[in-house]
C-alpha positions in Angstrom: -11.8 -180.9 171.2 -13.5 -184.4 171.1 -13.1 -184.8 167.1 -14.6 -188.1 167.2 -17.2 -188.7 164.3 -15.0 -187.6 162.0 -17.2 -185.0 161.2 -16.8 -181.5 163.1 -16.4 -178.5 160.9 -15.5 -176.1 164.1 -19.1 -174.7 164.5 -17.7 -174.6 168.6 -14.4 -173.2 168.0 -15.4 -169.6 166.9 -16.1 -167.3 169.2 -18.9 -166.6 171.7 -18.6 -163.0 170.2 -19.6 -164.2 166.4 -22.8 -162.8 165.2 -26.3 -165.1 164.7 -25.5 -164.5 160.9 -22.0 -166.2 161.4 -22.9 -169.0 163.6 -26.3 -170.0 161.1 -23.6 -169.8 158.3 -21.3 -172.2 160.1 -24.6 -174.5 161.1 -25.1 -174.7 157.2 -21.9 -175.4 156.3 -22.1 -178.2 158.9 -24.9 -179.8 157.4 -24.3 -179.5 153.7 -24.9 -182.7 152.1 -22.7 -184.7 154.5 -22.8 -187.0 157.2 -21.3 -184.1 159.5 -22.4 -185.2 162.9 -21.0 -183.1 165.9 -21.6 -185.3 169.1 -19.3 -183.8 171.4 -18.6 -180.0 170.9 -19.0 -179.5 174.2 -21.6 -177.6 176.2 -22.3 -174.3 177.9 -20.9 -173.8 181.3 -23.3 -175.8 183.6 -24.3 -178.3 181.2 -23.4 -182.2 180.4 -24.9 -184.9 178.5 -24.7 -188.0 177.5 -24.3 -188.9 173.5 -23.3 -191.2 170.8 -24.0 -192.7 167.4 -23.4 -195.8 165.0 -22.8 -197.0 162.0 -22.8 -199.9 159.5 -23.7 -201.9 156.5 -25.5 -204.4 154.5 -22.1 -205.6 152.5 -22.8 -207.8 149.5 -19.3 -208.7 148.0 -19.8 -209.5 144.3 -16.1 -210.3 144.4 -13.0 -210.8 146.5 -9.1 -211.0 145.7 -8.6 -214.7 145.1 -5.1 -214.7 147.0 -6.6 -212.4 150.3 -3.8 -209.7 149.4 -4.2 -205.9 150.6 -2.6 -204.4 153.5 -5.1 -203.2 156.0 -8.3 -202.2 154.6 -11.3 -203.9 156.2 -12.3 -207.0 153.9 -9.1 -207.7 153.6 -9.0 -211.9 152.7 -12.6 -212.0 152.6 -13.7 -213.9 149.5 -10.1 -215.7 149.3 -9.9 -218.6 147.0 -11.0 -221.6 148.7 -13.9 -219.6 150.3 -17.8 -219.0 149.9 -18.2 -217.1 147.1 -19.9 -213.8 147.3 -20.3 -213.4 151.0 -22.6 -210.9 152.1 -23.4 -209.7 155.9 -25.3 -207.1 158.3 -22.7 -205.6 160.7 -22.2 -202.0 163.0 -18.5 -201.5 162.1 -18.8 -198.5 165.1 -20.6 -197.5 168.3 -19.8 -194.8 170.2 -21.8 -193.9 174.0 -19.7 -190.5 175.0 -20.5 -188.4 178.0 -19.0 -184.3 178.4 -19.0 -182.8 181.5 -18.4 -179.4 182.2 -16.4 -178.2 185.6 -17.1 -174.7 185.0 -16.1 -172.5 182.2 -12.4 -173.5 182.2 -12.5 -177.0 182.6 -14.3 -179.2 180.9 -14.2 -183.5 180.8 -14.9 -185.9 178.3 -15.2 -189.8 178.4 -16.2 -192.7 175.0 -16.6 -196.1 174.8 -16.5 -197.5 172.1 -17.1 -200.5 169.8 -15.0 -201.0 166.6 -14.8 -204.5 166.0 -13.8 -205.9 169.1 -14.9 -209.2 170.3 -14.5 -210.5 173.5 -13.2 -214.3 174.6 -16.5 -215.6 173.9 -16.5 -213.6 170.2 -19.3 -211.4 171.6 -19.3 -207.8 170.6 -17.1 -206.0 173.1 -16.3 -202.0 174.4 -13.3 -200.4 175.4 -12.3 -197.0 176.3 -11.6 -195.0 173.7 -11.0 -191.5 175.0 -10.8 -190.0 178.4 -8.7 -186.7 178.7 -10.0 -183.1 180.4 -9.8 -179.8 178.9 -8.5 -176.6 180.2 -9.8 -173.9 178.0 -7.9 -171.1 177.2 -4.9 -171.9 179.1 -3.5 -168.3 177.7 -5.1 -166.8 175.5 -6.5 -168.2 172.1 -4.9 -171.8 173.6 -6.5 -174.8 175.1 -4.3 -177.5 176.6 -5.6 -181.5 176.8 -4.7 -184.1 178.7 -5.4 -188.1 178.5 -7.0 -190.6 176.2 -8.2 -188.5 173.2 -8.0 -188.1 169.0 -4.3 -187.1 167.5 -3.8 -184.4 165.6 -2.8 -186.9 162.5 -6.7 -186.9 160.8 -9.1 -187.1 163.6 -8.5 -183.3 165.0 -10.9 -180.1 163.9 -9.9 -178.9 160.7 -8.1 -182.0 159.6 -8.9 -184.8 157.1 -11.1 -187.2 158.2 -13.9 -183.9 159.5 -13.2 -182.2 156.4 -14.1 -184.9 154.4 -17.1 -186.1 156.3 -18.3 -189.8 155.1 -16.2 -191.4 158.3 -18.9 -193.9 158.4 -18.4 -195.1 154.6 -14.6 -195.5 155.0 -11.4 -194.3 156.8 -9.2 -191.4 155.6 -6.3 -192.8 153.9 -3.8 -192.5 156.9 -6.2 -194.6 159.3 -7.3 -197.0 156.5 -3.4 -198.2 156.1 -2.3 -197.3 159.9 -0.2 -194.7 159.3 -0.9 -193.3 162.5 -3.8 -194.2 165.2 -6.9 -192.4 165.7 -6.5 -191.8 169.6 -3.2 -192.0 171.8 -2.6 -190.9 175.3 -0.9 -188.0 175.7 -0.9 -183.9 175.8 -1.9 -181.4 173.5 -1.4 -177.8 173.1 -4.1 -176.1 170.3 -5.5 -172.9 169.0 -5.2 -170.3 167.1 -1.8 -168.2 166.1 -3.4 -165.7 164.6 -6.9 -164.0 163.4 -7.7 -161.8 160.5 -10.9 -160.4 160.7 -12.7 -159.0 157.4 -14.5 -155.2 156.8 -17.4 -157.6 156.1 -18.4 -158.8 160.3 -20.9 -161.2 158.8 -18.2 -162.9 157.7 -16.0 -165.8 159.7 -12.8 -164.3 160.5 -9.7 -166.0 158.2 -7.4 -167.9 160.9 -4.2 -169.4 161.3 -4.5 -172.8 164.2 -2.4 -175.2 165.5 -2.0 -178.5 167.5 0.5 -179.6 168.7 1.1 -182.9 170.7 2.5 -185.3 172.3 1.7 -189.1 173.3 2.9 -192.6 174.2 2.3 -194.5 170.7 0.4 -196.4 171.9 -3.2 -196.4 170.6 -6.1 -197.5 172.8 -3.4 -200.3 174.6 -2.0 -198.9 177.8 2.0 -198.9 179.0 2.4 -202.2 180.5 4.1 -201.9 184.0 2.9 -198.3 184.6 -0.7 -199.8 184.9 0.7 -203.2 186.7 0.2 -205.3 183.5 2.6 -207.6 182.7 3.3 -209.6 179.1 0.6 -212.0 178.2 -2.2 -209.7 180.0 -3.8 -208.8 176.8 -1.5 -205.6 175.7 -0.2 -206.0 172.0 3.9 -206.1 171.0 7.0 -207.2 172.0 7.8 -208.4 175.2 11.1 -208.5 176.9 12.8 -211.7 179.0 15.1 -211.9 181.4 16.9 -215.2 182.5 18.8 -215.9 185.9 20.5 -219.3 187.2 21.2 -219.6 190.8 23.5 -223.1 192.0 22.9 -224.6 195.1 24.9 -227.0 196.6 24.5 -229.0 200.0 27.2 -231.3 201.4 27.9 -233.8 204.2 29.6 -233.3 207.6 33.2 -234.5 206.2 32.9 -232.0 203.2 31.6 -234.4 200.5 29.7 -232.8 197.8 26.4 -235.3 197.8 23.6 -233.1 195.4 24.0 -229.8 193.6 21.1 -228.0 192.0 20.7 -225.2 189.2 17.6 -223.5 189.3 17.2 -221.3 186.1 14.5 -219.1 185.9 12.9 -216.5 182.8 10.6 -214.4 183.7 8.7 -211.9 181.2 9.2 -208.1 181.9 6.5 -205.6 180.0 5.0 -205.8 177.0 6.5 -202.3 174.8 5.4 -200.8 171.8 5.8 -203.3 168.6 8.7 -201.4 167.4 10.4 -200.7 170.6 12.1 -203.7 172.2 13.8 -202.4 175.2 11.6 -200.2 177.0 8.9 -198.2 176.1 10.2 -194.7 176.2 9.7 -193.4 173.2 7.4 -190.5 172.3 5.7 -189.7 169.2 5.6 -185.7 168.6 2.7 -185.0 166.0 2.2 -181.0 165.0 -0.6 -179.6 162.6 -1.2 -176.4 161.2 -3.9 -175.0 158.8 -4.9 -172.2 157.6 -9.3 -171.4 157.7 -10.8 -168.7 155.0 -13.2 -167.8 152.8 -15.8 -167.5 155.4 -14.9 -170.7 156.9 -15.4 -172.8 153.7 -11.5 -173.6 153.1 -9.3 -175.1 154.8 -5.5 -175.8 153.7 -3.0 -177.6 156.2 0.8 -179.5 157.0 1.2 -181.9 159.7 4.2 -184.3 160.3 5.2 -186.4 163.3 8.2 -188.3 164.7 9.2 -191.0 166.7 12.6 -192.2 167.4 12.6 -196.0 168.6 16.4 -196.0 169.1 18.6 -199.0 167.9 17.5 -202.3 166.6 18.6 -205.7 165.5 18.0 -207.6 162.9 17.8 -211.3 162.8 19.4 -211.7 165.8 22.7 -209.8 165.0 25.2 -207.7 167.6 24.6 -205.0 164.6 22.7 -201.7 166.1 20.8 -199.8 163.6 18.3 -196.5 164.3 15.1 -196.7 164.0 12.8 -194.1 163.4 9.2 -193.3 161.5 8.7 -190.3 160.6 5.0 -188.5 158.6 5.0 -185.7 156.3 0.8 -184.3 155.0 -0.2 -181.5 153.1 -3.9 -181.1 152.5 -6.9 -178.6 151.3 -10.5 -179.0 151.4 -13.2 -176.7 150.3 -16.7 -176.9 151.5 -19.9 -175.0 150.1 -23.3 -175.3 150.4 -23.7 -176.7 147.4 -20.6 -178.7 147.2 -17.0 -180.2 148.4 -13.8 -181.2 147.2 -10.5 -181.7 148.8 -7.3 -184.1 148.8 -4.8 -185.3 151.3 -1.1 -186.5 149.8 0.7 -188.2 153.0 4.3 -189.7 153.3 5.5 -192.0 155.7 9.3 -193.2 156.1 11.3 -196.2 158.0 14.9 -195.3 158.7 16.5 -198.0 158.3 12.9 -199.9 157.7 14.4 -202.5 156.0 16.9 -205.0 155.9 18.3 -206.5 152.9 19.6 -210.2 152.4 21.0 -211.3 149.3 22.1 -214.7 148.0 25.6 -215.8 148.5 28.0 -213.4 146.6 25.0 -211.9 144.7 25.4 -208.3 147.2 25.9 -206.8 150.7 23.4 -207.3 153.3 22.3 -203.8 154.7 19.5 -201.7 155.6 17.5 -199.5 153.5 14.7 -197.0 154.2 11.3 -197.8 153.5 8.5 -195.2 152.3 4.7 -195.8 152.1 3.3 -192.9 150.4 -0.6 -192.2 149.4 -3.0 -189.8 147.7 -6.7 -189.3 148.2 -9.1 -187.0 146.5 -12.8 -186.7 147.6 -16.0 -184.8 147.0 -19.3 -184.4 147.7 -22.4 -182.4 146.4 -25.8 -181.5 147.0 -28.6 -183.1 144.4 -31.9 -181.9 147.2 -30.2 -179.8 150.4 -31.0 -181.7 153.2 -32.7 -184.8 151.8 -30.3 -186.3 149.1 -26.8 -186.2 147.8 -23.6 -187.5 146.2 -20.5 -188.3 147.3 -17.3 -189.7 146.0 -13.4 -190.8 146.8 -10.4 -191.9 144.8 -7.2 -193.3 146.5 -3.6 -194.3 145.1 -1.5 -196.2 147.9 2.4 -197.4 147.7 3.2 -199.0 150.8 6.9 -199.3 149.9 8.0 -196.7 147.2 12.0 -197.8 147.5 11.1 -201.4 146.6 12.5 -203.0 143.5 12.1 -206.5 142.7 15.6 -209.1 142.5 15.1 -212.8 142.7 18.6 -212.5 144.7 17.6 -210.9 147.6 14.5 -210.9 150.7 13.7 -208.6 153.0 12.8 -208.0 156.9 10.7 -205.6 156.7 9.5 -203.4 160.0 7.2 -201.8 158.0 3.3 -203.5 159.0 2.1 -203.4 155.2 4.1 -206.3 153.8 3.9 -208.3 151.0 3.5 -212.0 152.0 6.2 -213.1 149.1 9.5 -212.4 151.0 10.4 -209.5 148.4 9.5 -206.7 149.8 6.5 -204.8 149.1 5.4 -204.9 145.6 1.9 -203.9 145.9 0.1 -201.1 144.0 -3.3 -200.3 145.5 -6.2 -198.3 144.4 -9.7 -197.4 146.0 -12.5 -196.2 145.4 -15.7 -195.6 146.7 -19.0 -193.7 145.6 -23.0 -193.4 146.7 -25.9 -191.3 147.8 -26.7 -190.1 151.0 -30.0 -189.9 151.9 -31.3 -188.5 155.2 -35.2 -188.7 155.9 -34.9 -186.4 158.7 -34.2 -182.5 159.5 -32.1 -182.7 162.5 -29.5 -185.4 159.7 -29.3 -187.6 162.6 -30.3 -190.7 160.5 -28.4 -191.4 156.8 -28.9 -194.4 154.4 -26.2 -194.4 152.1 -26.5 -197.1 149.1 -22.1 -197.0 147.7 -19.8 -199.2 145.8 -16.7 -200.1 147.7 -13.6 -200.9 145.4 -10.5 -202.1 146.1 -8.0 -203.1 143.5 -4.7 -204.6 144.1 -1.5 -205.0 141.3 1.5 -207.2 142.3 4.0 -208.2 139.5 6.1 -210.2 141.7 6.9 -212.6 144.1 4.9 -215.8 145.1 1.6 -214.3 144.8 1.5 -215.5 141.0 -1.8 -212.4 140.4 -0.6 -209.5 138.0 -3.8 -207.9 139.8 -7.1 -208.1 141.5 -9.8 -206.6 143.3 -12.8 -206.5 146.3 -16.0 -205.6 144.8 -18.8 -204.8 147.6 -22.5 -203.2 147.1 -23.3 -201.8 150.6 -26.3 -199.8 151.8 -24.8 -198.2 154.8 -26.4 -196.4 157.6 -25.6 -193.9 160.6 -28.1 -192.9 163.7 -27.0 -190.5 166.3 -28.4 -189.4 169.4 -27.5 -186.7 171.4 
């Protein structure tokens, strides 16, 4: 499955043997009142194709967080004090060029560049390789199996969040938005279906229980320095490791004299690893989904956690070894009608031993604690003309350290990337929301104009960052093209 627009509501993974009825049911469902685009479902045996699509916005911020606080959202320290007020810009925040290729009627293979941001040396817009994996279809029965560059199973997947809630090109789900998890990792994956249940009624979609399950390096879009003969400093993100050697050479006369001796000590730079792992980059992240698909294909209810255990690490230097691992717990439903959408995703993520604790001279004992970023999300959508006009909506809650309490005796280290800048932890509280029309002047959908109001509000009631709270205020009129 190439889940890539965020936007696939499985119209390809029912079965050849559905009726017409079914598969026009599915087709409406897939074009109700959202910017449901489905680039890549593959093709019939025999046929390839080139595709892709892009979005952006005209952003007019009426008003920015004076201090440039938020974790990761995308304006974040726009309109910081000391900057032009109310900035405003044209920008594509996406491209995507993909190609599928079908072998034959097993094997199928799938390639994307894409654009996201990324700049090049000279600042100029820049592409990378997003996903490149092949599919064997049906592997046994009711299973496909995956391998290579291509979407986890943590949002991006059929039948998880970020499809189900459509609107990928107004904003990220909440997992993506505060990088709980990336959007594409190299690895394997096993999915399908565990089990059918097929109604008296055949014009119906059969109910269905589906799975994915998978595994992967953890490392985004970056490849595993030294498997790919990069070396530290090449351009891969994290931690690199050092090693240091000293060789003594000494050289002497013919009566035994000792006239010059020479150290020679030399450090040379070993691989770049994962940001969290800082020996060698062998751990694996295990992600699993499952979700159960009824009511003639309109809900949708899931669970999916992952794990990654990055082994022992040392804080500040010490001889102290502590285990470190992340681990993701997310339940979610979503309902979608012809008429109208709702749905919410509730997501936890934990540090184990996330933290680390220092505390003034005789004020407490220096330790680690866990640290737990946890968010909730509820979005909808619904139709005001089918197929010309409609509204949509989305409302977000996000901790990024739940186990933080404030004390003017202690700071933290915090391996957690959504940190506070004050030295005490992680104090935010963070809200978003985001609302707008979505307007499509033609039938195929392939083009949307969407006029929203992007919020973001941000409460802090301690530390440096002397703000009780503030916000990002943003009047955008976003648009999406696709061709295919």
């Amino acid at each position: 499955m190439f889940a890539v627009a965020g936007s696939l509501l499985a119209v390809g993974n029912m079965s050849a043997q559905q009726t017409q009825h079914q598969r026009d049911s599915l087709l409406t469902l897939q074009r109700n009142a959202i910017s449901l685009i489905d680039p890549s479902e593959g093709k019939a045996a025999g046929q390839s194709g080139f595709w892709g699509y892009a979005f952006g916005d005209y952003a007019y911020m009426a008003k920015g967080d004076s201090a440039g606080r938020g974790t990761k959202q995308q304006y974040k320290g726009v309109g910081a004090g000391g900057q032009a007020a109310k900035p405003n810009a044209f920008e594509i925040r996406r491209a995507y060029l993909g190609y599928d290729y079908t072998i034959n009627s097993h094997f199928s293979a799938y390639a994307l560049l894409a654009y996201e941001g990324d700049q090049d040396v000279q600042d100029d817009r820049t592409v990378y390789l997003k996903y490149m994996y092949v599919k064997w279809k049906n592997i046994w029965k009711g299973t496909d199996l995956k391998i290579g560059q291509q979407a986890t199973n943590s949002f991006a997947s059929a039948y998880n969040t970020e499809p189900l809630m459509g609107y990928r090109s107004v904003e990220k789900t909440i997992m993506d938005m505060h990088g709980m998890d990336g959007s594409s990792d190299m690895g394997l994956t096993l999915e399908g279906r565990l089990a059918t249940f097929h109604a008296k009624d055949t014009t119906k979609v059969p109910s269905f229980l589906g799975y994915s399950a998978m595994v992967g390096d953890n490392s985004g879009n970056n490849p595993v320095a030294g498997f790919t003969a990069q070396t530290a400093g090449s351009g891969i993100s994290g931690a690199t490791v050092t090693s240091t050697s000293t060789s003594t050479s000494t050289s002497t006369t013919s009566g035994g004299a000792t006239t010059t001796t020479t150290t020679k000590t030399t450090t040379s730079t070993a691989i770049a690893v994962n940001p969290l792992n800082y020996t060698t980059d062998v751990a694996k992240k295990f992600r699993g989904n499952v979700y159960f698909n009824t009511l003639n294909n309109a809900l949708t209810v899931g669970l999916y956690a992952d794990f990654i255990n990055y082994g022992n690490f040392y804080y500040n230097n010490s001889s102290k070894a502590y285990q470190h691992s992340v681990s993701t717990q997310k339940a979610y439903a979503a309902y979608n009608s012809k008429w109208f959408g709702i749905g919410f995703e509730y997501v936890m993520q934990t540090y184990t031993n996330g933290e680390y604790e220092t505390f003034k001279a005789g004020k407490g004992t220096n330790d680690t604690v866990n640290s737990v970023q946890t968010g909730f999300s509820v979005f909808a959508h619904g139709t005001i003309i089918p197929s010309v006009l409609n509204v949509f909506a989305r409302y977000d809650m996000y901790t990024p350290d739940t186990k933080y309490s404030y004390n003017a005796n202690e700071t933290f280290t915090d391996l957690a990337t959504n940190v506070s800048a004050s030295g005490n932890g992680n104090s935010y509280k963070e809200t978003f929301m985001n609302f707008g029309l979505d307007w499509t002047p033609t039938k195929d959908k392939k083009v949307h104009i969407m006029p929203n109001v992007w919020y973001y509000g941000i409460k802090n009631g301690y530390g440096s960052e002397d703000l009780g709270s503030d916000n990002y205020m943003l009047y955008r009129v976003t648009f999406l093209f696709a061709f295919n």
